[in-house]
C-alpha positions as a LaTeX table, in Angstrom:
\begin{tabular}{lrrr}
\hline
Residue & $x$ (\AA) & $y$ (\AA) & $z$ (\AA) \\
\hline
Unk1 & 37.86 & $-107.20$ & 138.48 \\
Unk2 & 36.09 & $-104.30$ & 136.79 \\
Unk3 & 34.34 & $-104.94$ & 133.38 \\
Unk4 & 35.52 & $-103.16$ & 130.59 \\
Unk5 & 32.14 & $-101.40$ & 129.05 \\
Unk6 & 33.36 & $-99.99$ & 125.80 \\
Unk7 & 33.95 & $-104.23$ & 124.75 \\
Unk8 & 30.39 & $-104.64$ & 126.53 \\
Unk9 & 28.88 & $-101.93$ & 124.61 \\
Unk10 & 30.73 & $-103.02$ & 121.32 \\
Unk11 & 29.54 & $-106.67$ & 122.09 \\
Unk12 & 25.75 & $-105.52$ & 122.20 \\
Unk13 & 25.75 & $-103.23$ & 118.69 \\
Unk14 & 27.43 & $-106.75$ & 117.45 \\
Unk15 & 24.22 & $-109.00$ & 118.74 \\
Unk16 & 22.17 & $-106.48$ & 117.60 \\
Unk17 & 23.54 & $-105.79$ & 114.25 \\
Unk18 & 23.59 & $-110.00$ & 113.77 \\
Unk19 & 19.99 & $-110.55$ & 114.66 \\
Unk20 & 18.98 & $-107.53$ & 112.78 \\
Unk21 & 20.02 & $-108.85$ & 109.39 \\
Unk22 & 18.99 & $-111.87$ & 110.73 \\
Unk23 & 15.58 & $-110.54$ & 110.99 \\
Unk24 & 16.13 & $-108.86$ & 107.70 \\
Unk25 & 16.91 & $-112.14$ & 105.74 \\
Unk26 & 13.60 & $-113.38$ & 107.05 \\
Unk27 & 11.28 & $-110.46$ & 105.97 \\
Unk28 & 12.75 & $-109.99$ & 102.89 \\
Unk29 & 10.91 & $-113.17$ & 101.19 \\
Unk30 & 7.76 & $-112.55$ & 102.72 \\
Unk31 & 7.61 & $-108.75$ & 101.73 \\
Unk32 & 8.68 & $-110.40$ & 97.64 \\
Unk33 & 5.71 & $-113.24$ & 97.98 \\
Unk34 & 2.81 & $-110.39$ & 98.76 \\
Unk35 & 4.61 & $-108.21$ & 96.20 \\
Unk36 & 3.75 & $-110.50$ & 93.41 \\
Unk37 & 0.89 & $-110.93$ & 94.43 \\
Unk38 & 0.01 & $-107.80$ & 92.38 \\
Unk39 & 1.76 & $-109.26$ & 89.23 \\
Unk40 & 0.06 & $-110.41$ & 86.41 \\
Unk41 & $-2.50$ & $-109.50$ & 83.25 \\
Unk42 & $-5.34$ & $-109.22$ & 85.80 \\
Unk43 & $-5.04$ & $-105.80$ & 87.62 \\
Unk44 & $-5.33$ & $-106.22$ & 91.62 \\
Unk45 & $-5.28$ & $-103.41$ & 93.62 \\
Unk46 & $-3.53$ & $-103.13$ & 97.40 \\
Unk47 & $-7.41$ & $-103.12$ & 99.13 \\
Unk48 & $-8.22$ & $-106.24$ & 96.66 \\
Unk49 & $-5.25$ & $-108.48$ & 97.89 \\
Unk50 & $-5.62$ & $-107.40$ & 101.50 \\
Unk51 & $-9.80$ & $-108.56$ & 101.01 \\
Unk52 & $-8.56$ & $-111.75$ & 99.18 \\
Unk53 & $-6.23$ & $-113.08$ & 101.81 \\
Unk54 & $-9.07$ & $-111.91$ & 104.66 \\
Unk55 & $-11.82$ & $-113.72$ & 103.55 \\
Unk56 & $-10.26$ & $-115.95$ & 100.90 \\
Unk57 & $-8.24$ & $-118.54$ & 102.99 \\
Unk58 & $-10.78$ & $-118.37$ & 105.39 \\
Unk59 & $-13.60$ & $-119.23$ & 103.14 \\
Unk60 & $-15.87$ & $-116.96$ & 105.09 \\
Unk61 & $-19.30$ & $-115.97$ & 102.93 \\
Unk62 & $-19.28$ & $-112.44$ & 104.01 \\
Unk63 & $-17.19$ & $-111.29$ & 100.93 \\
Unk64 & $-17.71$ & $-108.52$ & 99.16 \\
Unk65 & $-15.32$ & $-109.10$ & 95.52 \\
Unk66 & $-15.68$ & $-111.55$ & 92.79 \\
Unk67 & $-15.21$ & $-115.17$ & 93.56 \\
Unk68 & $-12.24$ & $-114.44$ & 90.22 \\
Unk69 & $-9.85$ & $-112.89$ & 92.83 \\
Unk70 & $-9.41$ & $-116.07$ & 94.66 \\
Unk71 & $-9.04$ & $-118.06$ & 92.14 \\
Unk72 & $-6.27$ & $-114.95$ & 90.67 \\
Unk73 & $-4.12$ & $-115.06$ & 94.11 \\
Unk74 & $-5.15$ & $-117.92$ & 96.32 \\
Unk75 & $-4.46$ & $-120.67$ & 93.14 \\
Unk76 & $-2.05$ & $-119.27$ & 90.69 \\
Unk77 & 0.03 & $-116.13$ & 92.09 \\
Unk78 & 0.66 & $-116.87$ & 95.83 \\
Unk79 & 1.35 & $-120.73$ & 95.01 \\
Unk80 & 3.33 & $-119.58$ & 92.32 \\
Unk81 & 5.32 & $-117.11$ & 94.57 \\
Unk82 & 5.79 & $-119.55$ & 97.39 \\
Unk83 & 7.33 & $-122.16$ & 94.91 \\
Unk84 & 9.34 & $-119.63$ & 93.15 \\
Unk85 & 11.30 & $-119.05$ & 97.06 \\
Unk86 & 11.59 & $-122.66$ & 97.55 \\
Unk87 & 13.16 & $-123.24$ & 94.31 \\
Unk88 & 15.43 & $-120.07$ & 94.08 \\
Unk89 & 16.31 & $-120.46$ & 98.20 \\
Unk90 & 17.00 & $-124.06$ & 97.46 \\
Unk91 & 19.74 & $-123.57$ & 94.66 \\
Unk92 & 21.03 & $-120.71$ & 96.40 \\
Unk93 & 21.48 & $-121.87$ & 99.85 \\
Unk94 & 23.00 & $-125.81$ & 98.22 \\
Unk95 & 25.57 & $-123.22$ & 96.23 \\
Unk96 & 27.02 & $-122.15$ & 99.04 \\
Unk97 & 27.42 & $-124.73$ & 101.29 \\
Unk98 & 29.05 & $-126.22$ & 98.15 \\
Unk99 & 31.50 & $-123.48$ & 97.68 \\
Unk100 & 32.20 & $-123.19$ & 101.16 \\
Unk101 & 32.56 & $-127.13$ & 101.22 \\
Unk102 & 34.92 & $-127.39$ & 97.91 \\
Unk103 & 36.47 & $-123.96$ & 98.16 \\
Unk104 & 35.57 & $-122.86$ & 95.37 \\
Unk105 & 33.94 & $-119.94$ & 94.03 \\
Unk106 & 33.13 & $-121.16$ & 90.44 \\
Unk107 & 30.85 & $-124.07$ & 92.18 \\
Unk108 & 27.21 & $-124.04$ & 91.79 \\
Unk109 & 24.02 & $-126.29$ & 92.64 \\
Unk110 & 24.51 & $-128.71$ & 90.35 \\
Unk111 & 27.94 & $-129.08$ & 90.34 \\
Unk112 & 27.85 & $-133.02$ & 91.31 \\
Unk113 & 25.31 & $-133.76$ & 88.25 \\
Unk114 & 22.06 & $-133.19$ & 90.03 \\
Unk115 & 20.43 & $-130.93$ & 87.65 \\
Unk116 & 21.66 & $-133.05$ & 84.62 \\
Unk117 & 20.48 & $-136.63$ & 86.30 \\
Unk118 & 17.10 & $-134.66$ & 87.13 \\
Unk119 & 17.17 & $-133.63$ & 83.18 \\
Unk120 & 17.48 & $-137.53$ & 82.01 \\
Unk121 & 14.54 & $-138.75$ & 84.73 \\
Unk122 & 12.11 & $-136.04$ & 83.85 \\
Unk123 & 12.73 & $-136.49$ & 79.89 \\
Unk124 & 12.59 & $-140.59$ & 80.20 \\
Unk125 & 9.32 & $-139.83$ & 81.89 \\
Unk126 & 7.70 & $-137.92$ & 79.63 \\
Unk127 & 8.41 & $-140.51$ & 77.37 \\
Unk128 & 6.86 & $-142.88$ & 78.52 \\
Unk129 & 4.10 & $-141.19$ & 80.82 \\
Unk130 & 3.61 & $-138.36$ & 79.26 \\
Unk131 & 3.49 & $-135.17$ & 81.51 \\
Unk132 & 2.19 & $-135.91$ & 84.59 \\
Unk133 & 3.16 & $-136.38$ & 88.45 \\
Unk134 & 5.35 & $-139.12$ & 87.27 \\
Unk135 & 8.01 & $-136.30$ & 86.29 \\
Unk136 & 8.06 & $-135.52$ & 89.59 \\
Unk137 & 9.53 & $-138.72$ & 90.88 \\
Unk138 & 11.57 & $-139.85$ & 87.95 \\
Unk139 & 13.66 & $-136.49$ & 88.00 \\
Unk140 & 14.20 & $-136.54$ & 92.10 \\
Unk141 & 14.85 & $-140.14$ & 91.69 \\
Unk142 & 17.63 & $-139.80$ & 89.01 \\
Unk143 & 18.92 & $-136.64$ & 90.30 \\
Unk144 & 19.73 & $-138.69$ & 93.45 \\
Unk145 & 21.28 & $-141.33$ & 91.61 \\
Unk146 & 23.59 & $-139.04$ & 89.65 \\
Unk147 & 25.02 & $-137.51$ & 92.66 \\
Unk148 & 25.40 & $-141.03$ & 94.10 \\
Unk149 & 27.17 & $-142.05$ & 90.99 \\
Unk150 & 29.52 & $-138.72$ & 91.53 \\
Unk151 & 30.09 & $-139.45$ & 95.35 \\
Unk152 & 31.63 & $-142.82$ & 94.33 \\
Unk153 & 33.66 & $-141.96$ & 91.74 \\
Unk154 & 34.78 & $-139.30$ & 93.62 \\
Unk155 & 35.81 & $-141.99$ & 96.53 \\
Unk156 & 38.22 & $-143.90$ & 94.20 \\
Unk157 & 41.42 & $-141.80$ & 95.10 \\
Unk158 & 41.20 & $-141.06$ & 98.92 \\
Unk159 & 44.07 & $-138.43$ & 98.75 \\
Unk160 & 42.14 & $-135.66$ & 96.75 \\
Unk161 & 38.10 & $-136.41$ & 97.69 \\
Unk162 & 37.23 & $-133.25$ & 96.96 \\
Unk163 & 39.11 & $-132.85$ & 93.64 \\
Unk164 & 37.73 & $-136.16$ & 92.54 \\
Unk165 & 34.16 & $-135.67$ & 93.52 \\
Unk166 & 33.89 & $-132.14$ & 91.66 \\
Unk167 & 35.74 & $-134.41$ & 88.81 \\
Unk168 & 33.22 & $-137.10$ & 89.18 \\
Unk169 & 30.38 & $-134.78$ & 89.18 \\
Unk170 & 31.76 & $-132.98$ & 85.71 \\
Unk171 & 32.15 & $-136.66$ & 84.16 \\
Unk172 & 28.28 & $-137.99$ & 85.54 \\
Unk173 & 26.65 & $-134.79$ & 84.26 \\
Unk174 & 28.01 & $-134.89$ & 80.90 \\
Unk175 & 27.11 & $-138.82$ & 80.57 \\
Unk176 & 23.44 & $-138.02$ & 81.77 \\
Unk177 & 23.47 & $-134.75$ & 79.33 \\
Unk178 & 24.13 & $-137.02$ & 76.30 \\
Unk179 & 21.62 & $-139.47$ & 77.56 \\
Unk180 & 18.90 & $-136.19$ & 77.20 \\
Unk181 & 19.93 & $-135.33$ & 73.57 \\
Unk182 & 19.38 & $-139.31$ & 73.16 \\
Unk183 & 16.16 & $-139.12$ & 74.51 \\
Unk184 & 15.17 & $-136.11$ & 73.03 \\
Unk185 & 16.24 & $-137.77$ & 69.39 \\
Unk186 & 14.03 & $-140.66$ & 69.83 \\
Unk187 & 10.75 & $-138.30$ & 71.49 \\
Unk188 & 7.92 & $-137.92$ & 69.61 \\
Unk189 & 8.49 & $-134.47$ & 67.56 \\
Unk190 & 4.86 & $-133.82$ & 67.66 \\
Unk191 & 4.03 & $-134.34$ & 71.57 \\
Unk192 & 6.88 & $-135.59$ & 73.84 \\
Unk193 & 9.95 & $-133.23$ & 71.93 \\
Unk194 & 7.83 & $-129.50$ & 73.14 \\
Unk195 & 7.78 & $-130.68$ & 76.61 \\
Unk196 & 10.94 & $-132.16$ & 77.47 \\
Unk197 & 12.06 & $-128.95$ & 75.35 \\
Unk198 & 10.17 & $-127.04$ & 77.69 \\
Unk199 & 11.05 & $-128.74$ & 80.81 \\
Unk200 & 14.48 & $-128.47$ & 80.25 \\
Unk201 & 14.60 & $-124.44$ & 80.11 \\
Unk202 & 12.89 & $-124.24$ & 83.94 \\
Unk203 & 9.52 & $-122.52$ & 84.43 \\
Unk204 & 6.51 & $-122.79$ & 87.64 \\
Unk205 & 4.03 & $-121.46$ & 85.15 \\
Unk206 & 1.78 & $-124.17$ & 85.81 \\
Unk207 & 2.45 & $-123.93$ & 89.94 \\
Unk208 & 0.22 & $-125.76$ & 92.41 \\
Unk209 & $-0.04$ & $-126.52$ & 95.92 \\
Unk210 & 0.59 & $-129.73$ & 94.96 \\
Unk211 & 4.02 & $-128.96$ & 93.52 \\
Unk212 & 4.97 & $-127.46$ & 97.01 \\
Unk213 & 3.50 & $-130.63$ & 98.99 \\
Unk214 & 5.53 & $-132.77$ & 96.93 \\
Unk215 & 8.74 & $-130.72$ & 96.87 \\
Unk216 & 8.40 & $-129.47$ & 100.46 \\
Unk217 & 9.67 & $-132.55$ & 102.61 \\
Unk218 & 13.25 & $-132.71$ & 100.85 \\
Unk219 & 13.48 & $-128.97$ & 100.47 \\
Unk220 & 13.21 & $-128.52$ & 104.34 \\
Unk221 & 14.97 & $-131.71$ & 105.29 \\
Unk222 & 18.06 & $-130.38$ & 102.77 \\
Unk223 & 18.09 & $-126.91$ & 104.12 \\
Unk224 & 17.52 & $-127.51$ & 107.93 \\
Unk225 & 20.94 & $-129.70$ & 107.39 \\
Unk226 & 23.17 & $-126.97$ & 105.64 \\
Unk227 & 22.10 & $-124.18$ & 108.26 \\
Unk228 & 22.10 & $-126.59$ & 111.09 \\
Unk229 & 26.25 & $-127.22$ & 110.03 \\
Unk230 & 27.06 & $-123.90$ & 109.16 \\
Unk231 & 29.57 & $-123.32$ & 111.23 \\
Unk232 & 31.31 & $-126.65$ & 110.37 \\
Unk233 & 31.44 & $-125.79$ & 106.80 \\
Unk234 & 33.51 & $-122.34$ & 108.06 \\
Unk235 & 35.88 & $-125.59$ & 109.73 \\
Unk236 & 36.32 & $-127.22$ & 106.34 \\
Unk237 & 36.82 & $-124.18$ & 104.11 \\
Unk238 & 40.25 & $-123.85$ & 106.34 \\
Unk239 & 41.15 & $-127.36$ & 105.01 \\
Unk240 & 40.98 & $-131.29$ & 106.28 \\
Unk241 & 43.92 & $-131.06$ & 108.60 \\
Unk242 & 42.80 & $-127.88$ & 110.55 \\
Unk243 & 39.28 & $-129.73$ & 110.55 \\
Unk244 & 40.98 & $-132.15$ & 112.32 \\
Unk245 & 43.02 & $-130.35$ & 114.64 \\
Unk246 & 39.50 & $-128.90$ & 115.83 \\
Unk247 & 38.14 & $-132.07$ & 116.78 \\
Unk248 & 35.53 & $-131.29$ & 113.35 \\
Unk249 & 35.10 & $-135.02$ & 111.22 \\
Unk250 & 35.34 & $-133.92$ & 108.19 \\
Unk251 & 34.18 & $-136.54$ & 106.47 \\
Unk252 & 31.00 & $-137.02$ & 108.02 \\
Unk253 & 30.55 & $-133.23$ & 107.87 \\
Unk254 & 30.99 & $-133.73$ & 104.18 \\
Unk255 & 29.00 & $-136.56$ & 103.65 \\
Unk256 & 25.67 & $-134.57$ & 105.37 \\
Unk257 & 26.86 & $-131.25$ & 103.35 \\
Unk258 & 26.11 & $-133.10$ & 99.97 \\
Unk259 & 23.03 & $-135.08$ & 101.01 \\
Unk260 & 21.76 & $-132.17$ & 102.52 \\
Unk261 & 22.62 & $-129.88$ & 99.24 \\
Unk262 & 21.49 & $-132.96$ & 97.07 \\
Unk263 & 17.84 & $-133.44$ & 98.62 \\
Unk264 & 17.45 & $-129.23$ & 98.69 \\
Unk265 & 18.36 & $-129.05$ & 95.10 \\
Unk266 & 16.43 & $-132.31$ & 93.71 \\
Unk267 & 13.47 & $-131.16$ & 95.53 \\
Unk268 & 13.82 & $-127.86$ & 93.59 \\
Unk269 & 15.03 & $-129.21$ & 90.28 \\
Unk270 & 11.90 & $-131.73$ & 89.87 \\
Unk271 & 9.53 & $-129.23$ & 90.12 \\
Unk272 & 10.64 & $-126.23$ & 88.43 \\
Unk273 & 13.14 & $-127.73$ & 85.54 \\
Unk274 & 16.65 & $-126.66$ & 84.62 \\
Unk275 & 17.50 & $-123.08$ & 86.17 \\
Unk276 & 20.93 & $-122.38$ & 86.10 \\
Unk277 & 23.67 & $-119.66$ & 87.95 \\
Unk278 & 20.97 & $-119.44$ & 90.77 \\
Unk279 & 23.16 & $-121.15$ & 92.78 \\
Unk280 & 26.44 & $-119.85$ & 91.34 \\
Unk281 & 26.03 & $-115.90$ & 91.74 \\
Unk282 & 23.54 & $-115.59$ & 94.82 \\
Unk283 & 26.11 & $-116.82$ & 97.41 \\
Unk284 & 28.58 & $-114.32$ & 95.46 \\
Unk285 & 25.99 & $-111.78$ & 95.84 \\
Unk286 & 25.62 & $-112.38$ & 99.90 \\
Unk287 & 29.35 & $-112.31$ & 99.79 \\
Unk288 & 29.60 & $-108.76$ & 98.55 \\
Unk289 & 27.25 & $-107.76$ & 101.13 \\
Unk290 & 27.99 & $-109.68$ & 104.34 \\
Unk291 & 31.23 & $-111.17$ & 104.04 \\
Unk292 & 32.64 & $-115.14$ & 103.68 \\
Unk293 & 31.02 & $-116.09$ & 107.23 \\
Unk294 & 28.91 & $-119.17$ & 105.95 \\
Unk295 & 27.10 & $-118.86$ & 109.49 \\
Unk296 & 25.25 & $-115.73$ & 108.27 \\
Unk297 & 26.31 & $-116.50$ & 104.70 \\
Unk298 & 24.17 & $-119.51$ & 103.78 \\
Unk299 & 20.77 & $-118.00$ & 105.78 \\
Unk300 & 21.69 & $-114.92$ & 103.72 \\
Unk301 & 21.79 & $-117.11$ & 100.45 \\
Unk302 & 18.37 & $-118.66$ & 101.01 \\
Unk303 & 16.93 & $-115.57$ & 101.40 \\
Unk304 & 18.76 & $-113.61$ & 98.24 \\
Unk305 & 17.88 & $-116.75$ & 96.41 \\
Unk306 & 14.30 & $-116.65$ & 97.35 \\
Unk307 & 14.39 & $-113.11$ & 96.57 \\
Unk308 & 15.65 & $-113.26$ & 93.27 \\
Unk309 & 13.25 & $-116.00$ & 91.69 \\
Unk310 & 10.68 & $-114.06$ & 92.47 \\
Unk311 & 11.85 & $-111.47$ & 90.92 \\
Unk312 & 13.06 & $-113.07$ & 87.78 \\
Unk313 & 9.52 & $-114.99$ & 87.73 \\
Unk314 & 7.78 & $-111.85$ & 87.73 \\
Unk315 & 9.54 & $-110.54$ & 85.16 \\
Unk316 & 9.22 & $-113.67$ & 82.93 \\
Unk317 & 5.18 & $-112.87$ & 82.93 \\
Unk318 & 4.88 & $-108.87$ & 82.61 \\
Unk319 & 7.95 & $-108.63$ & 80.21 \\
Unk320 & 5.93 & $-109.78$ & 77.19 \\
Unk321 & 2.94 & $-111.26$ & 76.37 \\
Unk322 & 4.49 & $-115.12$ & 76.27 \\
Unk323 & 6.18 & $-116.77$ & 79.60 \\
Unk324 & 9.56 & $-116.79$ & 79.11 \\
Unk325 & 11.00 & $-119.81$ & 80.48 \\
Unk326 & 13.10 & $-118.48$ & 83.93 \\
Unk327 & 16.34 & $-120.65$ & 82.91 \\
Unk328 & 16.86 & $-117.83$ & 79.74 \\
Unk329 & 16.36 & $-115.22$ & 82.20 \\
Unk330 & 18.46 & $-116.10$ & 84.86 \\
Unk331 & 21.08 & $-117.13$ & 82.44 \\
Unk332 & 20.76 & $-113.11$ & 80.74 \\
Unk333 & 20.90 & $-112.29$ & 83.82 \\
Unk334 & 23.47 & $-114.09$ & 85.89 \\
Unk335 & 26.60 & $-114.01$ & 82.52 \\
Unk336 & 26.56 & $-110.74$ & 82.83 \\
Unk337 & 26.72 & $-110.43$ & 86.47 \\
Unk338 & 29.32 & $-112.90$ & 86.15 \\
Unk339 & 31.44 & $-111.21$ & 83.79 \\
Unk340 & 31.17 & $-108.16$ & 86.41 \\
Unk341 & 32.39 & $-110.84$ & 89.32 \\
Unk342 & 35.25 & $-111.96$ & 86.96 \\
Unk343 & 36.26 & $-108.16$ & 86.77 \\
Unk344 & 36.02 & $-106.90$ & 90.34 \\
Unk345 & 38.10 & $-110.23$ & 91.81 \\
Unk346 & 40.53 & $-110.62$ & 88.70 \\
Unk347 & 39.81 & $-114.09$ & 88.51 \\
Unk348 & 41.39 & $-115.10$ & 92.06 \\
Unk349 & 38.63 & $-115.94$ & 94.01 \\
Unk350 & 37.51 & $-114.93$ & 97.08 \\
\hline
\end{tabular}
């Protein structure tokens, strides 16, 4: 039987066109990490980075620059930059999968109380440890336990899970926001109040290595899950019953989606503080420019999200002389932007 080459050829441009955004969604991040690189108060020009990240990282003895330009980009900016991705491709690529997973475009990160329960451990800590790694652990620690808390409530009713979870997650989050205005009532005004306060509003000012050891092993475990199920999540945005039909579980394919989101956006959240709509208008974003196909969606949303804290952490240390804390940012930022979406859809949707 002869082969039909005009579907041949068309097939080809389509592989080619799908690994070249492909390729695209992976260069992106790295070209917005060396681009920040020459952010900051300290001038850096193009021949002192390239110097820097010769001889730097290799420690060689040969180098010809002051031993200041290491300490500039190897242990503030590039530390900085690389925990900025892995926070903003975190939220991003968990608001997806949970949009795709609850069909529903007004669904962000935090939607099951994650950033709320990670609000309550990091302020209790500070309380009583004062700020140190300790914030770390108590924030990913209650962040898990508020999503637990939604996941059962949201199993109560088995007819509408994914009604009741979202509903669960609205009722856990406000809970664990009252208990921060508790805590923050009984803080110290003089000490503990400034740095819950501060905490709260979502900054990597003070990034370290350290912060991306720590964060790293959830943040990959989370986001290897979502893209690894992709193409199940495209199955569940049709419904239960057609997830069914094609032989998808949809429960277990739920159950992995929010653990997966969950450990991605804890990982993020207890490192960086409360940044909000990061995870709300980046998939929206990769929608406008790829489509609703969460198998090139979600990669697409890690790497817009990655993108854009960068760029919003950039700005919030060149815009004035202070760092402005990167939840006001992407907050000015992202209502806006929303009130555009709002507009352009007439409030249906997708």
């Amino acid at each position: 039987m002869p082969i039909n080459k005009p579907e041949i050829t068309g097939f080809i441009s389509k592989e080619k066109k799908y690994y070249m955004v492909f390729a695209l969604l992976i260069i992106l991040p790295i070209v917005a990490i060396f681009y920040s690189l020459f952010i900051g108060r300290y001038p850096l020009s193009f021949l002192d980075i390239l110097k820097v990240l010769r001889f730097g990282i290799n420690h060689q003895s040969n180098q010809d620059y002051p031993d200041i330009f290491n300490t500039i980009v190897l242990q503030i900016r590039l530390p900085r930059a690389i925990l900025g991705a892995m926070v903003g491709g975190s939220l991003a690529i968990s608001g997806a999968a949970f949009q795709g997973l609850f069909r529903n475009p007004l669904v962000s990160s935090g939607i099951l109380g994650v950033s709320s329960g990670a609000s309550f451990g990091a302020a209790l800590a500070i309380i009583l440890y004062g700020q140190n790694y300790m914030v770390y652990f108590f924030a990913f620690g209650f962040a898990l336990l508020a999503v637990s808390m939604s996941f059962f409530i949201g199993r109560i009713y088995r007819s509408t899970p994914a009604i009741m979870l979202v509903l669960g997650g609205v009722v856990v989050s406000s809970i664990f926001s009252a208990l921060v205005s508790f805590a923050k009532f009984i803080a110290d005004p003089y000490e503990k109040l400034p740095s819950i306060t501060f905490w709260l509003m979502g900054s990597i000012a003070n990034a370290r290595y350290r912060d991306i050891f720590i964060s790293f092993v959830p943040i990959a475990v989370g986001i290897t899950g979502l893209i690894a199920i992709r193409w199940q999540i495209n199955v569940l945005s049709m419904g239960d019953k057609e997830a069914r039909a094609l032989g998808v579980n949809h429960i277990l394919v739920k159950i992995i989606t929010v653990l997966c989101a969950t450990l991605a956006t804890a990982g993020a959240v207890s490192v960086s503080g409360n940044i909000g709509w990061v995870g709300l208008i980046m998939p929206h974003i990769g929608r406008m420019l790829i489509g609703n196909d969460n198998r090139i969606l979600i990669p697409a949303s890690l790497s817009l999200g990655a993108v854009f804290m960068i760029f919003v952490d950039n700005l919030s240390r060149s815009l004035i002389g202070a760092e402005i804390p990167l939840g006001i940012l992407t907050a000015l930022i992202g209502g806006p932007f929303f009130i555009y979406l709002l507009k352009r859809t007439k409030g249906k949707g997708w």
